[in-house]
PDB file of N, H, CA, C and O in Angstrom:
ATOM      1  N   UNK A   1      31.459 -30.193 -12.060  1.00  0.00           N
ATOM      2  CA  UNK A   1      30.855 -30.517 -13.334  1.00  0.00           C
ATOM      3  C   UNK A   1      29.381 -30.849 -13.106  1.00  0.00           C
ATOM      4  O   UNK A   1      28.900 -31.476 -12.162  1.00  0.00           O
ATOM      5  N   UNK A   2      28.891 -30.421 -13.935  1.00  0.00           N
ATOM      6  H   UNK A   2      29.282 -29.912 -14.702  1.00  0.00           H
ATOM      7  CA  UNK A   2      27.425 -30.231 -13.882  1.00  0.00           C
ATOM      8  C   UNK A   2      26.376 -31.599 -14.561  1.00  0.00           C
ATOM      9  O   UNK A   2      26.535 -31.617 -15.782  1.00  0.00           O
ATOM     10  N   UNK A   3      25.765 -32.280 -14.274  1.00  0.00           N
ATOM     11  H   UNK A   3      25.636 -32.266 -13.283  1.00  0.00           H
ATOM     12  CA  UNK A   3      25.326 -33.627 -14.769  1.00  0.00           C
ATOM     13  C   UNK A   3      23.574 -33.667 -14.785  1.00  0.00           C
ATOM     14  O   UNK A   3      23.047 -33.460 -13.692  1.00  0.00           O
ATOM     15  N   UNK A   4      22.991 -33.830 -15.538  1.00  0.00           N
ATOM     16  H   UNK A   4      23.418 -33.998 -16.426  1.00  0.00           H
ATOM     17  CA  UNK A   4      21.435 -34.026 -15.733  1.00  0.00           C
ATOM     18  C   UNK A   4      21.495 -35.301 -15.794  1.00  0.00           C
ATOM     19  O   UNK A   4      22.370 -35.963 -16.353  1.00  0.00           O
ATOM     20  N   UNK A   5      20.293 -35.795 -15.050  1.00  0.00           N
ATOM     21  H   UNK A   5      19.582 -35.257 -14.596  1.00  0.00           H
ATOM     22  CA  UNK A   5      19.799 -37.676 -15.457  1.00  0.00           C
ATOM     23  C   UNK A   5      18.514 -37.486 -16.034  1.00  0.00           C
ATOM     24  O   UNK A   5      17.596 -36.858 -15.508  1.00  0.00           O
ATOM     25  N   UNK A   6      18.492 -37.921 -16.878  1.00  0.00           N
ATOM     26  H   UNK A   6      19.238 -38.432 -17.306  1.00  0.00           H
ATOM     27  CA  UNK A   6      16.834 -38.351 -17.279  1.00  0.00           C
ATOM     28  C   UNK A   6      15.831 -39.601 -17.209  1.00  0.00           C
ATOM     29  O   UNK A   6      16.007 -40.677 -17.780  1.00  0.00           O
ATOM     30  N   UNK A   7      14.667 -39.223 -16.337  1.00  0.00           N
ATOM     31  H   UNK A   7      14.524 -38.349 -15.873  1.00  0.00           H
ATOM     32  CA  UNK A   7      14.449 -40.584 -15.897  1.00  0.00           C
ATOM     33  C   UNK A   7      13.082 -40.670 -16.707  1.00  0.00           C
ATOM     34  O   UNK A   7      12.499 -39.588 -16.781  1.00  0.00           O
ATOM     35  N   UNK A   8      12.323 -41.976 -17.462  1.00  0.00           N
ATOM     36  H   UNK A   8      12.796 -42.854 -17.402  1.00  0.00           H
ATOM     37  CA  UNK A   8      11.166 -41.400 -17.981  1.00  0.00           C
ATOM     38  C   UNK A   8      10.487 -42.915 -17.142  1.00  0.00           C
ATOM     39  O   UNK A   8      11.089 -43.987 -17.088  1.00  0.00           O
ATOM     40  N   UNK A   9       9.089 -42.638 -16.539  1.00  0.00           N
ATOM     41  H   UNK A   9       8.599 -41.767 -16.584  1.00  0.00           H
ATOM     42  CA  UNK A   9       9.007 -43.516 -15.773  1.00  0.00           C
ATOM     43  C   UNK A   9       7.488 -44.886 -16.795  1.00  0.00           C
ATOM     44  O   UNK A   9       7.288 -44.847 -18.009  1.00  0.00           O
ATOM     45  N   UNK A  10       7.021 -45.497 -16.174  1.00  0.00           N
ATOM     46  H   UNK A  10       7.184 -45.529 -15.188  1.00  0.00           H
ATOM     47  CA  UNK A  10       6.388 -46.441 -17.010  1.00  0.00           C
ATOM     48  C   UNK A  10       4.487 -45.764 -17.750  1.00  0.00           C
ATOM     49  O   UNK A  10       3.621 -46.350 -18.400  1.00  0.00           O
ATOM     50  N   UNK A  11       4.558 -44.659 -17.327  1.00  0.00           N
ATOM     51  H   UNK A  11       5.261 -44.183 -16.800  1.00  0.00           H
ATOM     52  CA  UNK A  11       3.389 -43.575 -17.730  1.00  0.00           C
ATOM     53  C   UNK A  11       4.118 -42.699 -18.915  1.00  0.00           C
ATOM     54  O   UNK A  11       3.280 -41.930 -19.385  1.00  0.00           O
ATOM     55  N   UNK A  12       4.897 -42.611 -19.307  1.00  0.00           N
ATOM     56  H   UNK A  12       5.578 -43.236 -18.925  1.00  0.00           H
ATOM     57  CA  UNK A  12       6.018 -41.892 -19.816  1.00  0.00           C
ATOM     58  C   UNK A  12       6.238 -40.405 -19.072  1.00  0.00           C
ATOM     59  O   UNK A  12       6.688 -39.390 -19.603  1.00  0.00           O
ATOM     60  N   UNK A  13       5.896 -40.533 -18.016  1.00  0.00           N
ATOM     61  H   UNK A  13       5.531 -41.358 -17.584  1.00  0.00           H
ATOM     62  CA  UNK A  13       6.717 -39.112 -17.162  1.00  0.00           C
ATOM     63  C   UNK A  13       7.784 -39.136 -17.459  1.00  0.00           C
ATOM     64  O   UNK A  13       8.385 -40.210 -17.453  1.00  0.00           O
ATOM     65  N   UNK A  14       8.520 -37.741 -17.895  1.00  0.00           N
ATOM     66  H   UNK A  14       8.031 -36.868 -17.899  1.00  0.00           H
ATOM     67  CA  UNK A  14       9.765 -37.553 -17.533  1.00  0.00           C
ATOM     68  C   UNK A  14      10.315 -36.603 -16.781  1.00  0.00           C
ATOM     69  O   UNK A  14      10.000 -35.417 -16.872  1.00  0.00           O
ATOM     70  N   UNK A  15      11.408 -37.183 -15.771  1.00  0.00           N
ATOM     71  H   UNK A  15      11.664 -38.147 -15.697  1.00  0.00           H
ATOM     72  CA  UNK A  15      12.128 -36.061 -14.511  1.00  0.00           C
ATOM     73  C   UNK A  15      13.117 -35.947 -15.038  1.00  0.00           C
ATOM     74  O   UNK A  15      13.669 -36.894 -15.598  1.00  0.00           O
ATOM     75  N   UNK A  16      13.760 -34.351 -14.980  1.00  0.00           N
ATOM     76  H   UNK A  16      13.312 -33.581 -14.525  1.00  0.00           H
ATOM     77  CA  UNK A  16      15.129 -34.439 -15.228  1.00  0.00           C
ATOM     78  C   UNK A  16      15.393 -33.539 -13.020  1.00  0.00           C
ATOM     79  O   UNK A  16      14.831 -32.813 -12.200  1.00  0.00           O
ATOM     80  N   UNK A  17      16.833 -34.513 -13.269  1.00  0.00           N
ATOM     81  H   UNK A  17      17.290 -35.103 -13.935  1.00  0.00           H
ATOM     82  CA  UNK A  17      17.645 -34.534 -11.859  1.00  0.00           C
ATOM     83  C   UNK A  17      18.502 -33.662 -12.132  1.00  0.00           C
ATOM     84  O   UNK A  17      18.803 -33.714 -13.325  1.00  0.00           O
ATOM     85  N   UNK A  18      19.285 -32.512 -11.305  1.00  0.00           N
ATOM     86  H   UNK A  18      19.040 -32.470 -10.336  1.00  0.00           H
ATOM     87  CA  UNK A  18      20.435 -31.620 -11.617  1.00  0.00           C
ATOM     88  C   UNK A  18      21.334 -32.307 -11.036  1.00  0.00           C
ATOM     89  O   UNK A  18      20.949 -32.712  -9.939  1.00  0.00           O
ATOM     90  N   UNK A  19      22.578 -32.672 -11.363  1.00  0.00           N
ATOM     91  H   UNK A  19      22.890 -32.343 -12.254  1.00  0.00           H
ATOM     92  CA  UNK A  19      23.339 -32.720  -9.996  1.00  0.00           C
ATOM     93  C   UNK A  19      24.510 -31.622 -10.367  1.00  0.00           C
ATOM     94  O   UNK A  19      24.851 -31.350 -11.518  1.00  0.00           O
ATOM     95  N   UNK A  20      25.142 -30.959  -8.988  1.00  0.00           N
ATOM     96  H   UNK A  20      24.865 -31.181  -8.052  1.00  0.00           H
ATOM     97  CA  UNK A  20      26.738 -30.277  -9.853  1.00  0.00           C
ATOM     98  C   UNK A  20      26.187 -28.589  -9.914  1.00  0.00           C
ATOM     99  O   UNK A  20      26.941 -27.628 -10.071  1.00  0.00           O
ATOM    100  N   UNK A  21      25.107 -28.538  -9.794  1.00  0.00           N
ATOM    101  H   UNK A  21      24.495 -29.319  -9.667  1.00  0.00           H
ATOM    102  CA  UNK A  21      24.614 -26.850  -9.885  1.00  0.00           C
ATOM    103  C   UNK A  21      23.732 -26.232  -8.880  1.00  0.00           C
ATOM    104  O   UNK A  21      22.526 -26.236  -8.631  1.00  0.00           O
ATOM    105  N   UNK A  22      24.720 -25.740  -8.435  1.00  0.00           N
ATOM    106  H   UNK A  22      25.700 -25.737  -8.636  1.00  0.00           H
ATOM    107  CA  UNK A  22      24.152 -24.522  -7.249  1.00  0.00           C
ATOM    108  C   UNK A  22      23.103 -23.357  -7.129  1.00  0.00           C
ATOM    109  O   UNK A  22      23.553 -22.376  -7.721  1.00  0.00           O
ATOM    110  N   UNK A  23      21.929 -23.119  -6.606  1.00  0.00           N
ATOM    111  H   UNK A  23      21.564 -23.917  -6.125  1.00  0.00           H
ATOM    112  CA  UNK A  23      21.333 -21.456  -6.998  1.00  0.00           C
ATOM    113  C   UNK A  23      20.242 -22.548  -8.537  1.00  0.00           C
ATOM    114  O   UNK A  23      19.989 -23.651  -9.020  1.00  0.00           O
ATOM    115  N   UNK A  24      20.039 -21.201  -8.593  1.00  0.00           N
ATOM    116  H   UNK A  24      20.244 -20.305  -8.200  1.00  0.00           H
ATOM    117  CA  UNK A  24      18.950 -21.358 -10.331  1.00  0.00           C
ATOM    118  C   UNK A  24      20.068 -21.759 -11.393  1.00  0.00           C
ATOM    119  O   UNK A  24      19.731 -21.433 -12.532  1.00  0.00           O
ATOM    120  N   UNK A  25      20.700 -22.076 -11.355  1.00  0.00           N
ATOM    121  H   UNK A  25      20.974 -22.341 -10.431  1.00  0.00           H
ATOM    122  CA  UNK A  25      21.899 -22.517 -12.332  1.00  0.00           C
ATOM    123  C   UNK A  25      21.277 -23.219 -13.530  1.00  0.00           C
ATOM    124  O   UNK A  25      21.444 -22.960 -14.721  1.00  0.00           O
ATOM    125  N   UNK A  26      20.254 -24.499 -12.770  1.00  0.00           N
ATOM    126  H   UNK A  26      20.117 -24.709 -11.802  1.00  0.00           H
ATOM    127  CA  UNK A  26      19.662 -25.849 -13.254  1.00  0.00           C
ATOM    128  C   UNK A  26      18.983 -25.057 -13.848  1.00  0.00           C
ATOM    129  O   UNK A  26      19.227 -24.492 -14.914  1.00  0.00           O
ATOM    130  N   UNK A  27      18.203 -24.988 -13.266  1.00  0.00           N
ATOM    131  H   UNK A  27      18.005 -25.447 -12.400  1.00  0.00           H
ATOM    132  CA  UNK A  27      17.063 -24.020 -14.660  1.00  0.00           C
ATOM    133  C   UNK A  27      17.445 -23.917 -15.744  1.00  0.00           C
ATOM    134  O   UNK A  27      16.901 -24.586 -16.623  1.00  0.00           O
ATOM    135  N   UNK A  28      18.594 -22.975 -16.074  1.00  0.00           N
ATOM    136  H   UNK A  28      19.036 -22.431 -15.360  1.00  0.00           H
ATOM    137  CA  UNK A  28      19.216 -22.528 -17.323  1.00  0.00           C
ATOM    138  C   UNK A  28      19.686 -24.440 -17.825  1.00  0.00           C
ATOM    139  O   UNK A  28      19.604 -24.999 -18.919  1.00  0.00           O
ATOM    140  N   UNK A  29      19.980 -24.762 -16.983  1.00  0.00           N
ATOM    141  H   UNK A  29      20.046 -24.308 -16.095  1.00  0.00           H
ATOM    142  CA  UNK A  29      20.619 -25.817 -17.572  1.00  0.00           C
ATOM    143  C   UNK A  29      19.337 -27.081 -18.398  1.00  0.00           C
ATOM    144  O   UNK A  29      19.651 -27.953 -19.208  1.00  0.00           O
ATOM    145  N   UNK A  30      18.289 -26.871 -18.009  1.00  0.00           N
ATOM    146  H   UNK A  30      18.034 -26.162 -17.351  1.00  0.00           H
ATOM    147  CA  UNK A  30      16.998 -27.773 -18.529  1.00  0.00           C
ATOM    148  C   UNK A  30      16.431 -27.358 -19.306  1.00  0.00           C
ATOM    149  O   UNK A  30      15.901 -28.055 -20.171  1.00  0.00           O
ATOM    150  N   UNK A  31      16.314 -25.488 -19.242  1.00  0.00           N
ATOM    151  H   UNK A  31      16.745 -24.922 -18.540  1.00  0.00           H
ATOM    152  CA  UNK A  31      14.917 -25.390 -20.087  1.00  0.00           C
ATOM    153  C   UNK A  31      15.375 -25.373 -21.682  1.00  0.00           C
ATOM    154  O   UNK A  31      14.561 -24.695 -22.309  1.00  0.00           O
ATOM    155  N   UNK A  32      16.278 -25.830 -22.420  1.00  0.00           N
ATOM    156  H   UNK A  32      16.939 -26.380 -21.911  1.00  0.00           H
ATOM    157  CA  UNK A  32      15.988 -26.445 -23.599  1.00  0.00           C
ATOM    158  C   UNK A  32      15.420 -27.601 -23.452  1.00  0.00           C
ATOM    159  O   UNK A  32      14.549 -27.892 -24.272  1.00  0.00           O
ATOM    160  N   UNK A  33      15.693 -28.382 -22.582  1.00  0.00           N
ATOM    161  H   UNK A  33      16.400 -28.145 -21.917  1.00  0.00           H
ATOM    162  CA  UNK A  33      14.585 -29.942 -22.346  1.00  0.00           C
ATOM    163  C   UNK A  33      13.528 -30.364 -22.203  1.00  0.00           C
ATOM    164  O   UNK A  33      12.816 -31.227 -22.717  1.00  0.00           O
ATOM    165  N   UNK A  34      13.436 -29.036 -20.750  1.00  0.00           N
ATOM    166  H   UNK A  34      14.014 -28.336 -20.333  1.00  0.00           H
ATOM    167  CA  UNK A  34      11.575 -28.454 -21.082  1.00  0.00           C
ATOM    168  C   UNK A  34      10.994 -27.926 -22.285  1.00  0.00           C
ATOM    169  O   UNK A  34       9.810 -27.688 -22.525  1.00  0.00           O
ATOM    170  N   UNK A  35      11.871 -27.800 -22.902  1.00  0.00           N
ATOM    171  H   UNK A  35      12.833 -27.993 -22.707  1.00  0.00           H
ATOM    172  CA  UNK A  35      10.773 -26.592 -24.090  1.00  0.00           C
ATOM    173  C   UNK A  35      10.730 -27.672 -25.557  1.00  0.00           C
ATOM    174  O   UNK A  35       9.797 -27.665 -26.360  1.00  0.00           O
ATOM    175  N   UNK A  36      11.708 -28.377 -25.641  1.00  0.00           N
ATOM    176  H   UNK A  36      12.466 -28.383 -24.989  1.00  0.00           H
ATOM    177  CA  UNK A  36      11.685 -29.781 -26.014  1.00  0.00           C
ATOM    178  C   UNK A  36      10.772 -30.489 -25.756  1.00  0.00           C
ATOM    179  O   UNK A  36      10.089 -30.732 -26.751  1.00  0.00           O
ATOM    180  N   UNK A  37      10.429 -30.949 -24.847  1.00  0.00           N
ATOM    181  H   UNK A  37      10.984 -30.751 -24.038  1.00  0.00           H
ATOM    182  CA  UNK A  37       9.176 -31.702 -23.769  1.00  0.00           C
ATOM    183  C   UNK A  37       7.864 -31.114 -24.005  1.00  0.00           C
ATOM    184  O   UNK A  37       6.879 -31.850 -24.064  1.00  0.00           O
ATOM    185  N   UNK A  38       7.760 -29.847 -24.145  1.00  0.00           N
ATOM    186  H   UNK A  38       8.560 -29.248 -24.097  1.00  0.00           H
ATOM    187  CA  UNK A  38       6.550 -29.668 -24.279  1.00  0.00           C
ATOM    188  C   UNK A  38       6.311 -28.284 -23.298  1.00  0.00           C
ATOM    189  O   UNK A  38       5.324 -27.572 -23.484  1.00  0.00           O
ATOM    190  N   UNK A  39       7.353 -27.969 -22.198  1.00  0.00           N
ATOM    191  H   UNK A  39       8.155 -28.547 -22.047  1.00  0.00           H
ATOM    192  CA  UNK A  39       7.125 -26.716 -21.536  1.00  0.00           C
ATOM    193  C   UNK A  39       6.508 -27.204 -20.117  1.00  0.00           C
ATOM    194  O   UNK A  39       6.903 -26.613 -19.112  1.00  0.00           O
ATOM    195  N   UNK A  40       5.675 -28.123 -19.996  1.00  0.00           N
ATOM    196  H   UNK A  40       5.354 -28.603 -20.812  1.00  0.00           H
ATOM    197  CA  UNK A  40       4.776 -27.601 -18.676  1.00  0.00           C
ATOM    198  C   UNK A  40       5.674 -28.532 -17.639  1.00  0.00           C
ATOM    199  O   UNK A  40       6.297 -29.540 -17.969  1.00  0.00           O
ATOM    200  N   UNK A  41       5.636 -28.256 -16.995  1.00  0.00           N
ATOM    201  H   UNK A  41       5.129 -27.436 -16.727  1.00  0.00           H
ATOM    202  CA  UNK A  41       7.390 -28.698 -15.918  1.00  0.00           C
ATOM    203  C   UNK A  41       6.296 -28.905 -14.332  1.00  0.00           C
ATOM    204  O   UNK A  41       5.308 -28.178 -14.232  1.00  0.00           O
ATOM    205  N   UNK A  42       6.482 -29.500 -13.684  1.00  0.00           N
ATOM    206  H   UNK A  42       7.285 -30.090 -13.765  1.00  0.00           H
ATOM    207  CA  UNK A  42       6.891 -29.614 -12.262  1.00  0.00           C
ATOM    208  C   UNK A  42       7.864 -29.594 -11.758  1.00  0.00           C
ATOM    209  O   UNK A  42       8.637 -30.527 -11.976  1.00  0.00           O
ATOM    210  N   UNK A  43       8.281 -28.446 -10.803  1.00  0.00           N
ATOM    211  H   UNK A  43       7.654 -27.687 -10.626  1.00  0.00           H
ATOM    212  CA  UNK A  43       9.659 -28.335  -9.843  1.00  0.00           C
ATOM    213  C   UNK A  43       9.637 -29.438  -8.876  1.00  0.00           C
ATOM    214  O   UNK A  43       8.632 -30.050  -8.512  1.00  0.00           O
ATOM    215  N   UNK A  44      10.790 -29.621  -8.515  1.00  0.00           N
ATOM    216  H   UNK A  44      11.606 -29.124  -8.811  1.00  0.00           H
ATOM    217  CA  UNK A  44      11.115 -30.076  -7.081  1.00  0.00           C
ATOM    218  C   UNK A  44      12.375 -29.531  -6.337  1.00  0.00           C
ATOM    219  O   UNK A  44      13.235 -30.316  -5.938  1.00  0.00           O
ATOM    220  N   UNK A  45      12.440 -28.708  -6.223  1.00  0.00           N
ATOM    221  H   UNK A  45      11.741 -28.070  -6.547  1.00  0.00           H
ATOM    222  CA  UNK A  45      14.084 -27.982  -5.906  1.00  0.00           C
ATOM    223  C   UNK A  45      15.163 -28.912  -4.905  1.00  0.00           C
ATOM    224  O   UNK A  45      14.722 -29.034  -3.762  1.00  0.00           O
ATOM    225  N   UNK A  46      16.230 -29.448  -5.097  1.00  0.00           N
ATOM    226  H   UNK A  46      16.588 -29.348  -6.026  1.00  0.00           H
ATOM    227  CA  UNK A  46      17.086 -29.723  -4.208  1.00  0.00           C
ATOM    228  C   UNK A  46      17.682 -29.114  -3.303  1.00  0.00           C
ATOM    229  O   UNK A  46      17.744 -27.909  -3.548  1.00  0.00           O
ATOM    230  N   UNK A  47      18.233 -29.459  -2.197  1.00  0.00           N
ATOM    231  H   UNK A  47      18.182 -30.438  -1.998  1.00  0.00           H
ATOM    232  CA  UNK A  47      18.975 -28.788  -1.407  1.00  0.00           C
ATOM    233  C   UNK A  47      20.477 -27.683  -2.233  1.00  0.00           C
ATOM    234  O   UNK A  47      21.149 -26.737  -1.824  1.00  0.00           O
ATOM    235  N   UNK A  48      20.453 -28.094  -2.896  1.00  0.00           N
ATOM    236  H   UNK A  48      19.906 -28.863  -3.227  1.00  0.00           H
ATOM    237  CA  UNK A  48      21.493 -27.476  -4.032  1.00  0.00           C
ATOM    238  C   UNK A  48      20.773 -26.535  -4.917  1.00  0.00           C
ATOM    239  O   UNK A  48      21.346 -26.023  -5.879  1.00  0.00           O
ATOM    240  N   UNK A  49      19.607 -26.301  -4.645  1.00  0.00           N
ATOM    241  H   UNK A  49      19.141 -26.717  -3.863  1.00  0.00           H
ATOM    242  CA  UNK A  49      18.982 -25.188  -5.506  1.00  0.00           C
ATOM    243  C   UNK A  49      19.244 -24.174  -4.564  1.00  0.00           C
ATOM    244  O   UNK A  49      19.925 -23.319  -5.131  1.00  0.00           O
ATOM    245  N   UNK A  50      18.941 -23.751  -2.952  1.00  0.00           N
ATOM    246  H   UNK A  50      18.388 -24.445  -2.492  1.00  0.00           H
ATOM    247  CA  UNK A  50      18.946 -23.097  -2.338  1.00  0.00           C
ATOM    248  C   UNK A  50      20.651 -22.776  -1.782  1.00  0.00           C
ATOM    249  O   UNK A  50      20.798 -21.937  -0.893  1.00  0.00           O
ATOM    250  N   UNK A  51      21.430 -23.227  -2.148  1.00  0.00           N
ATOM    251  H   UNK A  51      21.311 -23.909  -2.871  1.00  0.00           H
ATOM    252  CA  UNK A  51      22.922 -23.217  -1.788  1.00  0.00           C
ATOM    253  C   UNK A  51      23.783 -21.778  -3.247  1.00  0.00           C
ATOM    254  O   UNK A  51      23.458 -21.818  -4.434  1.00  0.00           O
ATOM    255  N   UNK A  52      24.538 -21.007  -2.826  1.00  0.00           N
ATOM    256  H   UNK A  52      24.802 -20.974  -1.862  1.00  0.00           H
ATOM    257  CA  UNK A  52      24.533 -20.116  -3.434  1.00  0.00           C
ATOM    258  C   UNK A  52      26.304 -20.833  -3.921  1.00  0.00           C
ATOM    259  O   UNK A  52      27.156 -21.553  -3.401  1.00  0.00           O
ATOM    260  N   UNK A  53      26.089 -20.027  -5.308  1.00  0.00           N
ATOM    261  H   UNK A  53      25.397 -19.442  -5.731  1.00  0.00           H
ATOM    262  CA  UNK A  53      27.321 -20.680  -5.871  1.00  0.00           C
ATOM    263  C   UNK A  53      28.892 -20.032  -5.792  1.00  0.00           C
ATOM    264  O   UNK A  53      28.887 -18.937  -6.354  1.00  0.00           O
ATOM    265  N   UNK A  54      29.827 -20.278  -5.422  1.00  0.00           N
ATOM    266  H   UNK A  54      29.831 -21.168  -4.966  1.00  0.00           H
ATOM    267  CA  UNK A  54      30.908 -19.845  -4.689  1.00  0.00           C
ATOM    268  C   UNK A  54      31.813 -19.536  -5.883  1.00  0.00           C
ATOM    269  O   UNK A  54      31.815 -20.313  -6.838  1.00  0.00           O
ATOM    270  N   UNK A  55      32.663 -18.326  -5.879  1.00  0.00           N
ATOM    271  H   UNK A  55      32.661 -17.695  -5.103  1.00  0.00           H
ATOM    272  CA  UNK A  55      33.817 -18.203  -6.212  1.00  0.00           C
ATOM    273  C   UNK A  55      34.679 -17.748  -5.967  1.00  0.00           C
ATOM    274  O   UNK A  55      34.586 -16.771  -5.223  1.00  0.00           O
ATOM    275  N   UNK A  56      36.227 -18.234  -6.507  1.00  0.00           N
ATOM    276  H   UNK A  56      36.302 -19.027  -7.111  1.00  0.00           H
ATOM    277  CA  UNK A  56      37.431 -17.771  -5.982  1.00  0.00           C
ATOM    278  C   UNK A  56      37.644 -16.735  -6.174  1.00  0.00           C
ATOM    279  O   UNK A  56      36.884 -16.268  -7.022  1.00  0.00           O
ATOM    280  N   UNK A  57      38.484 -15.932  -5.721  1.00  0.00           N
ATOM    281  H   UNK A  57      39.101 -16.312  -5.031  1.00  0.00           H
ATOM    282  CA  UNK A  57      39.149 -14.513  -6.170  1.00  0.00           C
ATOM    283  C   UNK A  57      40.406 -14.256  -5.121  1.00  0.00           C
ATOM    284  O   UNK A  57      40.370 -14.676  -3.965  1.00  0.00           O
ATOM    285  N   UNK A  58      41.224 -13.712  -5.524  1.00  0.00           N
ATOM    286  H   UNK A  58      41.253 -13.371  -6.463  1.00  0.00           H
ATOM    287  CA  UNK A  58      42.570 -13.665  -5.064  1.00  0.00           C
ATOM    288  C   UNK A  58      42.913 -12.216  -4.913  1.00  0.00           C
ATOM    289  O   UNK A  58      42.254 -11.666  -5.795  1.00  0.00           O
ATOM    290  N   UNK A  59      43.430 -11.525  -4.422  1.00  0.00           N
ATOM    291  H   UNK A  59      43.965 -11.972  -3.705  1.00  0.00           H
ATOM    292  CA  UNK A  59      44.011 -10.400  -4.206  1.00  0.00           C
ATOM    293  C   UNK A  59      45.586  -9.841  -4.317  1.00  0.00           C
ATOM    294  O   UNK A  59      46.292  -9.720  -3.316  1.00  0.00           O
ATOM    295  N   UNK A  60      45.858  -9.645  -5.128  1.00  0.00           N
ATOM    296  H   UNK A  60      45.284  -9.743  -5.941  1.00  0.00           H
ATOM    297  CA  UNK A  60      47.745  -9.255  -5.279  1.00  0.00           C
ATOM    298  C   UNK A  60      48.141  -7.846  -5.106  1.00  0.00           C
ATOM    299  O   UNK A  60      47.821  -6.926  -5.859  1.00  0.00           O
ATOM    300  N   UNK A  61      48.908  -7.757  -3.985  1.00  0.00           N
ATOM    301  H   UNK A  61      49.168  -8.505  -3.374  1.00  0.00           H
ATOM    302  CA  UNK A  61      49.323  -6.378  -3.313  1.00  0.00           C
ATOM    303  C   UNK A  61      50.576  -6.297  -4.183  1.00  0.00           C
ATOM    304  O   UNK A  61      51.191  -7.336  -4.424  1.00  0.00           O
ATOM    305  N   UNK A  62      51.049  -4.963  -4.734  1.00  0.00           N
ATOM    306  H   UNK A  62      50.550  -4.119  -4.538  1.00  0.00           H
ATOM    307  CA  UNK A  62      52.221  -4.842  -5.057  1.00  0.00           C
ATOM    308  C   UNK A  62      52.899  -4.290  -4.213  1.00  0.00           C
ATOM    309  O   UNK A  62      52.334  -3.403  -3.572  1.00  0.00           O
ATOM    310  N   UNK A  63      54.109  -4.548  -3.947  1.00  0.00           N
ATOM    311  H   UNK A  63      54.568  -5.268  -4.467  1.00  0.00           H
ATOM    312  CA  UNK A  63      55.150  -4.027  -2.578  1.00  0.00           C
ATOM    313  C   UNK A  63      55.622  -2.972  -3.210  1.00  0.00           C
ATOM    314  O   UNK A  63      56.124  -2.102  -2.499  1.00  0.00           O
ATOM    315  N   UNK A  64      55.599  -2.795  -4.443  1.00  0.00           N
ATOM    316  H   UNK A  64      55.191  -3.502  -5.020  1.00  0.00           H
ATOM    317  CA  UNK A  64      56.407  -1.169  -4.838  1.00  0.00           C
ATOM    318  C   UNK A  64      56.029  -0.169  -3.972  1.00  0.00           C
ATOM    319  O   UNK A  64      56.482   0.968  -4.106  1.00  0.00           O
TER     320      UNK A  64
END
């Protein structure tokens, strides 16, 4: 599960934090916040930006 924090600091900066999303995921997941905000963004990428996002898949042989 995917979680944003918003921190606004005593200048009124505000950071938003990803946690929960792998790859460019976050991106999609902020930029209504950015564009809300005003658009002009500073990155900071997490170690979880560069981590690629995994999925399951299963394989079923039929014996016929």
């Amino acid at each position: 599960m995917e979680e944003i924090k918003v921190t606004i600091d005593e200048k009124g900066n505000v950071k938003l934090t990803v946690f929960g999303a792998k790859g460019p995921k976050c991106l999609q997941l902020t930029a209504e916040m950015e564009r809300l905000l005003g658009g002009e963004v500073d990155r900071e990428f997490t170690s979880e930006y560069y981590q690629q996002e995994t999925t399951e898949s299963q394989r079923i042989k039929d014996k016929a």
